[in-house]
C-alpha positions as CSV (number, residue, x, y, z in Angstrom):
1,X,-5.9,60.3,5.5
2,X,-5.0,61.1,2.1
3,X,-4.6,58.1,0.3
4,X,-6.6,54.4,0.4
5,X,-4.5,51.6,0.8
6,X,-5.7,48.1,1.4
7,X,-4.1,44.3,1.4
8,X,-6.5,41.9,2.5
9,X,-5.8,38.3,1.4
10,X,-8.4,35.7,0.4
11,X,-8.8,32.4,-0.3
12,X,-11.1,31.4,-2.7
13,X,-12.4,27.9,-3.5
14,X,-15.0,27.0,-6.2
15,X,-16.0,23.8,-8.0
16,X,-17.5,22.5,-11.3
17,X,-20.8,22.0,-11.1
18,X,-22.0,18.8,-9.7
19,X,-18.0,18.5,-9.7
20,X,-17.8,17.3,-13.4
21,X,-14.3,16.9,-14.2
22,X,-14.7,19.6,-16.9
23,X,-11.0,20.4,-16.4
24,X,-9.3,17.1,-16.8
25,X,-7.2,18.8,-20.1
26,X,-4.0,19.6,-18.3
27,X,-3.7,22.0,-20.9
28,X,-7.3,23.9,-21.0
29,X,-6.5,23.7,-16.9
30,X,-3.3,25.6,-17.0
31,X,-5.2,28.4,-19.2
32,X,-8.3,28.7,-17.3
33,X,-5.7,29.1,-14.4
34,X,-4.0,31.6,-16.8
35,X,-7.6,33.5,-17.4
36,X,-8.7,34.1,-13.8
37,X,-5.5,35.5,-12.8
38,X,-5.8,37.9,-15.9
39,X,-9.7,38.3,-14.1
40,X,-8.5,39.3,-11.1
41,X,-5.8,41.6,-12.2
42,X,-7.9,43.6,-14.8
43,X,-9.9,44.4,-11.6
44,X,-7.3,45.2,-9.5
45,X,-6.1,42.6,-7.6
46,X,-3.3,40.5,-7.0
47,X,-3.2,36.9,-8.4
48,X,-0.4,35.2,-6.0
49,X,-1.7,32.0,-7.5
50,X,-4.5,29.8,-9.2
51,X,-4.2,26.2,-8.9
52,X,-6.6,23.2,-8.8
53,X,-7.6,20.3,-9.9
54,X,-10.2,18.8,-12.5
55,X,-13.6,19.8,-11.0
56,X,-12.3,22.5,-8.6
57,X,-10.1,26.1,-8.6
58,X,-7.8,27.6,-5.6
59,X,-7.3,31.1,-5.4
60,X,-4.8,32.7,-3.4
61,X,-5.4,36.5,-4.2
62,X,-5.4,40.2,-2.7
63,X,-9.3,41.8,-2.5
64,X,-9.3,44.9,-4.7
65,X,-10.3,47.9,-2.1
66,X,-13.2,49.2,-4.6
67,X,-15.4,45.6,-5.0
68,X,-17.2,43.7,-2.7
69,X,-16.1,40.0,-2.3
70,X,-19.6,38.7,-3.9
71,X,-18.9,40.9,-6.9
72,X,-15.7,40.2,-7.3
73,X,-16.3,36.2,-7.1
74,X,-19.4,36.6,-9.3
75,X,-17.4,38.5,-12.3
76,X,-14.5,35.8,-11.5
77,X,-16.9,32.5,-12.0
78,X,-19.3,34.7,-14.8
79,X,-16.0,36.2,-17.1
80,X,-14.2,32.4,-16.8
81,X,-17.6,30.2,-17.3
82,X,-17.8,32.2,-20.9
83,X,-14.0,31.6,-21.6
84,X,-14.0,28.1,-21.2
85,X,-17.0,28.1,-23.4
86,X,-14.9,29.4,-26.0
87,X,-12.5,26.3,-25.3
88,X,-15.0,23.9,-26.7
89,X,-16.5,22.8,-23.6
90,X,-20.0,24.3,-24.2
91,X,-22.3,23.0,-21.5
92,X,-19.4,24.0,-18.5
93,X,-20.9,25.9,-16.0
94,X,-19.5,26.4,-12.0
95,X,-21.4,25.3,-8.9
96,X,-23.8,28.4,-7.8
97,X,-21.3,28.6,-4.0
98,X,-18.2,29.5,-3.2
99,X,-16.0,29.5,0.2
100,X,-13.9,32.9,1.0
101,X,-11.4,32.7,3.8
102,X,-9.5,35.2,4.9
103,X,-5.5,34.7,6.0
104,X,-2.8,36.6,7.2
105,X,0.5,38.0,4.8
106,X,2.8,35.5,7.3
107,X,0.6,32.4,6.3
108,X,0.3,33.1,2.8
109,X,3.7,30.9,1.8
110,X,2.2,28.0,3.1
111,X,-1.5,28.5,1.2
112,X,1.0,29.0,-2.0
113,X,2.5,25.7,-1.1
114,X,-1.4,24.1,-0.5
115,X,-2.4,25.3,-3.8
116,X,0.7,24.3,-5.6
117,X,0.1,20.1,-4.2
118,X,-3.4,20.0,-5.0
119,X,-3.1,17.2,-7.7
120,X,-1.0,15.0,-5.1
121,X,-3.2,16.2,-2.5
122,X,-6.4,14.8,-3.9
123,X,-4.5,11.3,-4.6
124,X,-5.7,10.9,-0.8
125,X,-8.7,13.1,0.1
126,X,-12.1,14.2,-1.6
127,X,-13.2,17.9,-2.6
128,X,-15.7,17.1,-0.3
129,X,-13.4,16.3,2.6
130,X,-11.0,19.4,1.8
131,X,-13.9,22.0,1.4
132,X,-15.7,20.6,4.8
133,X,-12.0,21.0,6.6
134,X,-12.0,24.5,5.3
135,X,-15.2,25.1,6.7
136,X,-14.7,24.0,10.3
137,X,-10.9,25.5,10.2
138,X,-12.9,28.8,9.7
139,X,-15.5,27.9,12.2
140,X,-17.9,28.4,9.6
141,X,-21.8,27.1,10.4
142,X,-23.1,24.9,7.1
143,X,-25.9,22.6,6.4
144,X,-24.6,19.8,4.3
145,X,-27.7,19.8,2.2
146,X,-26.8,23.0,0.7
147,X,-23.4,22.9,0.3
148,X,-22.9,20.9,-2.6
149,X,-25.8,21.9,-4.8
């Protein structure tokens, strides 16, 4: 085959560390939102959307075909952390995890519609409920005590 061609869709959730509401500025929110999706595009993927709340971010993106997924979420979290520096908030930093799910094209509307309603969404459940939701959705084996370091 001649050509590489490649569309594998991720979800990406991150938080604060020690979920600090570092983001509570609707404003500095909206452009940290702005920033990864410039990120993510300057290394070849596709932002279909960054959305969140106060102490954590939802992506909904495309993997570029020539990074690996800890690469790409490392320079994500690394190139943001030092742009919201720049924003006055100094001593931000993001917790050390992540979670990384993949989904399908056909389900991709509804995620869009999930990351849109996060600020609604958290009227009524935790970070901490979401993310462990997430985790078992995914069937994905965790130890509590690590999670949220």
């Amino acid at each position: 085959m001649a050509q590489s061609l490649s569309q594998v869709i991720i979800h990406i959730i991150f938080s604060t560390k020690e979920r600090i509401p570092y983001l509570q500025d609707k404003n500095i929110r909206e452009k940290t939102h702005a920033y990864i999706a410039s990120i993510i595009r300057n290394m070849g993927g596709h932002a279909f959307l960054v959305g969140g709340t106060e102490d954590h971010i939802h992506i909904a993106t495309s993997l570029p075909r020539t990074i690996s997924q800890s690469d790409f979420l490392k320079d994500i979290k690394k190139d943001s952390s030092k742009w919201i520096k720049t924003q006055g908030i100094n001593n931000f930093s993001w917790q050390k995890g992540y979670g990384d799910f993949s989904i399908s094209y056909s389900h991709l509307d509804a995620l869009l519609k999930y990351i849109n309603n996060q600020m609604e969404h958290h009227k009524k459940r935790s970070f901490k409920e979401e993310y462990r939701e997430f985790l078992e959705k995914y069937k994905i084996e965790f130890d509590e005590k690590y999670v949220w370091e």
